[in-house]
Each structure stands twice: as structure tokens, then as C-alpha cells.
MARVEX-563139 format. One record per residue: y, x, z of N, C-alpha, C in turn; residue number from 0. Coordinates in pm, 1 decimal. Example, Ala and Ser with C-alpha at 12.3 -4.5 7.8 and 13.67 -1.06 7.14 Angstrom:
{pt {-569.0,1319.0,780.0},{-450.0,1230.0,780.0},{-330.0,1320.0,780.0},0};
{pt {-225.0,1285.0,708.0},{-106.0,1367.0,714.0},{3.0,1290.0,787.0},1};
# end
This chain:
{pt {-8104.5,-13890.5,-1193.7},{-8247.5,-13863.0,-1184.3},{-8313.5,-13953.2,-1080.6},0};
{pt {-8246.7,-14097.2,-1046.3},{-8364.3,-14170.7,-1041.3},{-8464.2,-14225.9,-1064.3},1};
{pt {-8581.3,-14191.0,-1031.9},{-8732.7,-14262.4,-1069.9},{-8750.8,-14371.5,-965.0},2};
{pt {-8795.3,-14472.0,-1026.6},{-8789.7,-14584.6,-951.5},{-8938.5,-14575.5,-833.2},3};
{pt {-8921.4,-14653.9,-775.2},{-9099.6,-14642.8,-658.0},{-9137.3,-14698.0,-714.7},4};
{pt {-9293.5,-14642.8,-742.9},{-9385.8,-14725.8,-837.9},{-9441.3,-14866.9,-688.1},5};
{pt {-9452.6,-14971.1,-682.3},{-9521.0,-15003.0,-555.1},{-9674.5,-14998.7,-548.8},6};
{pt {-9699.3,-14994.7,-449.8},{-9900.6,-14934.2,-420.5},{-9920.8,-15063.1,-343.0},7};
{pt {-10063.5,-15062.4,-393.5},{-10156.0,-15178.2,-324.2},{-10286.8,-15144.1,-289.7},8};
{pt {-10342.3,-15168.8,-186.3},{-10504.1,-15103.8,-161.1},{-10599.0,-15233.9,-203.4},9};
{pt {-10682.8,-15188.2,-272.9},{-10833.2,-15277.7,-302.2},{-10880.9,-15290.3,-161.8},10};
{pt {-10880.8,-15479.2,-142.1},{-10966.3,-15488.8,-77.2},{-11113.4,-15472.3,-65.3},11};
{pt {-11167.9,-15424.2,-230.1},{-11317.4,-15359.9,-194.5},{-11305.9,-15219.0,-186.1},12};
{pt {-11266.4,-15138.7,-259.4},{-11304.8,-15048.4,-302.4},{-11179.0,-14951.4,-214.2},13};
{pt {-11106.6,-15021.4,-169.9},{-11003.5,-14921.6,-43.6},{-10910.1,-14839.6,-80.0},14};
{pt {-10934.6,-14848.7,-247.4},{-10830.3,-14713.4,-288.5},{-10664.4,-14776.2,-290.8},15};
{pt {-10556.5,-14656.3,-326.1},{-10425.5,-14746.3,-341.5},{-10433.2,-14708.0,-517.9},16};
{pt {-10359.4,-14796.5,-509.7},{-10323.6,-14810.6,-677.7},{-10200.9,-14858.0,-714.6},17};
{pt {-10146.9,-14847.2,-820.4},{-10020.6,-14901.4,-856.0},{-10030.5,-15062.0,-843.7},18};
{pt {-9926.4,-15126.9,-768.0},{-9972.1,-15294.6,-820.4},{-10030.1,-15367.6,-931.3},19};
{pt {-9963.5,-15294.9,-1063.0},{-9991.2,-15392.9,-1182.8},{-10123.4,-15317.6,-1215.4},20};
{pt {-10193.2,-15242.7,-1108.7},{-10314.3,-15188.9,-1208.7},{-10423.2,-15314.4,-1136.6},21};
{pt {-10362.2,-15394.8,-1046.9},{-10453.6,-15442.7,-939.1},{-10402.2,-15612.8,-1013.8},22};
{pt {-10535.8,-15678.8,-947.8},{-10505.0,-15843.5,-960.0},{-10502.7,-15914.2,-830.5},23};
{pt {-10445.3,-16059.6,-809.3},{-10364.5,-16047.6,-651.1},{-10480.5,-16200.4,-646.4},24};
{pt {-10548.2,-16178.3,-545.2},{-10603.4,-16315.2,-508.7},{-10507.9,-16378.4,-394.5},25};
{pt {-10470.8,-16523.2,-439.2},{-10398.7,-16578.1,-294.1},{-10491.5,-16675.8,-282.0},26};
{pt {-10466.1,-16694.3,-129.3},{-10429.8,-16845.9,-35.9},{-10357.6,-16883.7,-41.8},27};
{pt {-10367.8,-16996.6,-81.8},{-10197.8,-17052.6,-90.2},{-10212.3,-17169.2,74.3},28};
{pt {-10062.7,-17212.7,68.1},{-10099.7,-17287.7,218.1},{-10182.7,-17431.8,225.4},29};
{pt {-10249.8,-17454.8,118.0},{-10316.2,-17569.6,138.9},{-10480.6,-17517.8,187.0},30};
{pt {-10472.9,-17377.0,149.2},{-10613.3,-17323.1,173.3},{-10728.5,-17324.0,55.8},31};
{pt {-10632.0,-17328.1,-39.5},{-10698.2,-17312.4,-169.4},{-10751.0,-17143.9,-193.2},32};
{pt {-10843.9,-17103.7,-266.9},{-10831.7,-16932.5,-309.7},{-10815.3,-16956.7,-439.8},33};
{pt {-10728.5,-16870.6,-484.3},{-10761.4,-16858.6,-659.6},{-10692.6,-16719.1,-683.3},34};
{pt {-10717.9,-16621.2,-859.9},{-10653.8,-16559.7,-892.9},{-10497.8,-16593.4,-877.1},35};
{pt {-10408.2,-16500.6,-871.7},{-10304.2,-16511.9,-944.1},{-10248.5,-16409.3,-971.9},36};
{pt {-10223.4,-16435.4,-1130.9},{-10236.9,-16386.7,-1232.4},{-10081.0,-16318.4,-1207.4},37};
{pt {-9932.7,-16442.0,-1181.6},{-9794.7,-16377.9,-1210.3},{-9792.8,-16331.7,-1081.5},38};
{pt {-9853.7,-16314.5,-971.2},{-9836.2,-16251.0,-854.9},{-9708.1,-16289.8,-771.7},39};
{pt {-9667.7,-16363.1,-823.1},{-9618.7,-16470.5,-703.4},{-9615.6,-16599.2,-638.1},40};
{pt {-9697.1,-16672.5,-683.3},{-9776.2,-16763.4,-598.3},{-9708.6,-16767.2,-467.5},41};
{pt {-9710.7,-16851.5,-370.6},{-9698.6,-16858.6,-218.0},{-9855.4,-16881.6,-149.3},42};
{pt {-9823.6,-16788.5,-35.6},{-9955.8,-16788.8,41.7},{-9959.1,-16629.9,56.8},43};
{pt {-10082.3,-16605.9,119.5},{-10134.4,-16492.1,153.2},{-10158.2,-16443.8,51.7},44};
{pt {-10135.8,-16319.6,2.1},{-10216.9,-16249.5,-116.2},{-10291.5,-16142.5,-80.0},45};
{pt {-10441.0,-16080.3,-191.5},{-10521.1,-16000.3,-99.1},{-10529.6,-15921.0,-275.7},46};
{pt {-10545.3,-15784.0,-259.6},{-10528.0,-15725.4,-424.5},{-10658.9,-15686.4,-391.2},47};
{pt {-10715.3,-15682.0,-577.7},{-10876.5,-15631.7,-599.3},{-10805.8,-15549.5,-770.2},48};
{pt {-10952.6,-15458.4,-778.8},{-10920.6,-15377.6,-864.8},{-10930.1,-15506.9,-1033.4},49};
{pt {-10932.0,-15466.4,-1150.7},{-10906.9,-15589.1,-1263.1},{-11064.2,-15549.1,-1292.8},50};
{pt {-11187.9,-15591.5,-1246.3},{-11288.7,-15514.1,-1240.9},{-11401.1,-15593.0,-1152.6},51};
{pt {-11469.8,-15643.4,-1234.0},{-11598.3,-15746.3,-1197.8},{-11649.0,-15712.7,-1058.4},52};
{pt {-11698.5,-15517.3,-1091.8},{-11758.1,-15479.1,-955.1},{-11708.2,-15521.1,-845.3},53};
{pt {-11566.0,-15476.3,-851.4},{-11475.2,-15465.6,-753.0},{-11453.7,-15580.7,-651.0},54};
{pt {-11473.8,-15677.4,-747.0},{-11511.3,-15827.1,-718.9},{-11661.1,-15868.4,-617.8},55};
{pt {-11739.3,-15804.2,-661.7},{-11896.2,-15805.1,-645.3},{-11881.2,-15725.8,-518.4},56};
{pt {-11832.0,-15663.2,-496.6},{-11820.1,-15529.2,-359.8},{-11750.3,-15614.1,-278.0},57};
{pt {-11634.9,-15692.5,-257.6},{-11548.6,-15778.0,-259.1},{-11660.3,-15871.8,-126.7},58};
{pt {-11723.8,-15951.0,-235.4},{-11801.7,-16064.2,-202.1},{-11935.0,-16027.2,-100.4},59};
{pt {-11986.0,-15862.8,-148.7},{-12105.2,-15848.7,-75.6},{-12047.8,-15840.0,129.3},60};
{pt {-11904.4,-15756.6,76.8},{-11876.3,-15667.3,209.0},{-11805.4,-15776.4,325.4},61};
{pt {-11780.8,-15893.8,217.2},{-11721.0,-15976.5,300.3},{-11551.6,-15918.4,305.5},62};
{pt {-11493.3,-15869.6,215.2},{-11385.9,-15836.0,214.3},{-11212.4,-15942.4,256.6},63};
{pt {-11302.0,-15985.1,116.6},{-11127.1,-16126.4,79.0},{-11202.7,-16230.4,225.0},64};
{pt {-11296.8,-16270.5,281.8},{-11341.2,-16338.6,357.7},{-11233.9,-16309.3,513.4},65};
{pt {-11253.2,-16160.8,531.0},{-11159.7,-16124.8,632.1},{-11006.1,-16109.1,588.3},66};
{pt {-10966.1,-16091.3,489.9},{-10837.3,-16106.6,455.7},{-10759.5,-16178.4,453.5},67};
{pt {-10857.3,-16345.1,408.2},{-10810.9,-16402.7,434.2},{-10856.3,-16494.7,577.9},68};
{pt {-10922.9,-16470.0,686.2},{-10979.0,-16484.3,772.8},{-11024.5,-16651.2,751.9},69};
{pt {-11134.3,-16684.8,642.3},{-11203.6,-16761.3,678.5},{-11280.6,-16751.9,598.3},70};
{pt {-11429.2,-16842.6,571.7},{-11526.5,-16825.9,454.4},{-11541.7,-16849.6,322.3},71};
{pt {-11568.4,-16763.8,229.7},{-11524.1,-16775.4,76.8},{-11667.4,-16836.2,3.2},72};
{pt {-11646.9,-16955.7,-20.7},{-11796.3,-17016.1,-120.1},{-11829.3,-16940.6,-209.6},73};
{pt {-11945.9,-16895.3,-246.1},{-11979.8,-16862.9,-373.3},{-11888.6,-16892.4,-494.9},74};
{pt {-11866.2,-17052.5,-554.4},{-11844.3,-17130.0,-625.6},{-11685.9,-17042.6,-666.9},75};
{pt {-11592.2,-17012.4,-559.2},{-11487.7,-16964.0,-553.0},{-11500.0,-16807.2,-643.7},76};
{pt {-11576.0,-16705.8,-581.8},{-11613.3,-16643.1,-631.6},{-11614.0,-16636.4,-817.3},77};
{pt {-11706.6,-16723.5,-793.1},{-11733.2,-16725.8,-940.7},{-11611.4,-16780.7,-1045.1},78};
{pt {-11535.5,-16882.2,-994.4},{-11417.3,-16903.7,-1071.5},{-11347.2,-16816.3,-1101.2},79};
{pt {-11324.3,-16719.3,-991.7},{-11244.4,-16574.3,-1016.8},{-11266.0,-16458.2,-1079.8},80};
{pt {-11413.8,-16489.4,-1090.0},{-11524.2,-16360.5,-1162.1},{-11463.2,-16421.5,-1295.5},81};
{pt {-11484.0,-16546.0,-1337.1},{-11449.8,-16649.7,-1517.9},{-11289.8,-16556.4,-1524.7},82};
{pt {-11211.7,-16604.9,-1445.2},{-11097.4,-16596.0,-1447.5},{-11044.7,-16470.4,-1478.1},83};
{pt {-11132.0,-16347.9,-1417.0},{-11085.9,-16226.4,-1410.8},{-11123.6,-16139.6,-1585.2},84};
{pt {-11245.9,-16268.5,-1629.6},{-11279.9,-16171.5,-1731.4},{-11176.9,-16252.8,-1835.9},85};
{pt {-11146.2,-16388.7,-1833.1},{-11033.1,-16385.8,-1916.1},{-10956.9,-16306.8,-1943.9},86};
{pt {-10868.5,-16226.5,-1832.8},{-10799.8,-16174.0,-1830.8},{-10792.6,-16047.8,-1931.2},87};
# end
């Protein structure tokens, strides 16, 4: 009767925990790039948001992924990830 640990991740907007795969993982990678990533292992810092435009938008207003990843996030960035997220 082992059940495995589901692992938990908190939204950096929205604060809640959630199962990992319910969440999408923004990294830094070490060149100081931001982007989605999608297989969640990438190298770099990773910062989880819900799979969810708002979440994104809450994200960007509160200055969230900005402190996460402690430096300033362009618009432009933003928006690649907003494209990116609705691919998804």
C-alpha cells in the first residue's frame, strides 16, 4: 500500500500549492534568458505559474517571476510566454 508523493509546487501568482504537472515551470536558464519550459527540466532557476493566462497576468502585474527571479522581466518576454502558454 504504497502511494507514491504526489510533488507540490506554489504559483508564483496566485500562491496556491498544486500538484506539479498541474503547474507550468518558467526558467532562467544561466545565460539569463526567461522562457517557458514546457519538459521541466531545463537548467537554471525555475519559478511555477498556474497553465492559465490570468495567472500569468497576476504574475506580471504583482511583479512576481520579476522577484523570483530577482531581476526585470520585459514586457516582450511576457508576451512570448502568454503565445507559448496558449499553445500549450
Amino acid at each position: 500500500m504504497s502511494s507514491k508523493k504526489i510533488p507540490m509546487r506554489m504559483c508564483t501568482a496566485c500562491r496556491e500549492m498544486k500538484p506539479k504537472r498541474e503547474l507550468v515551470r518558467i526558467v532562467k536558464t544561466p545565460e539569463g534568458e526567461i522562457k517557458l519550459d514546457l519538459t521541466g527540466k531545463q537548467n537554471g532557476r525555475g519559478a511555477y505559474i498556474c497553465k492559465s493566462c490570468e495567472c500569468l497576468k497576476k504574475a506580471q502585474k504583482t511583479g512576481a517571476l520579476s522577484r523570483a527571479f530577482s531581476c526585470e522581466i520585459s514586457a516582450e518576454i511576457y508576451s512570448q510566454i502568454e503565445r507559448d502558454l496558449e499553445k500549450e
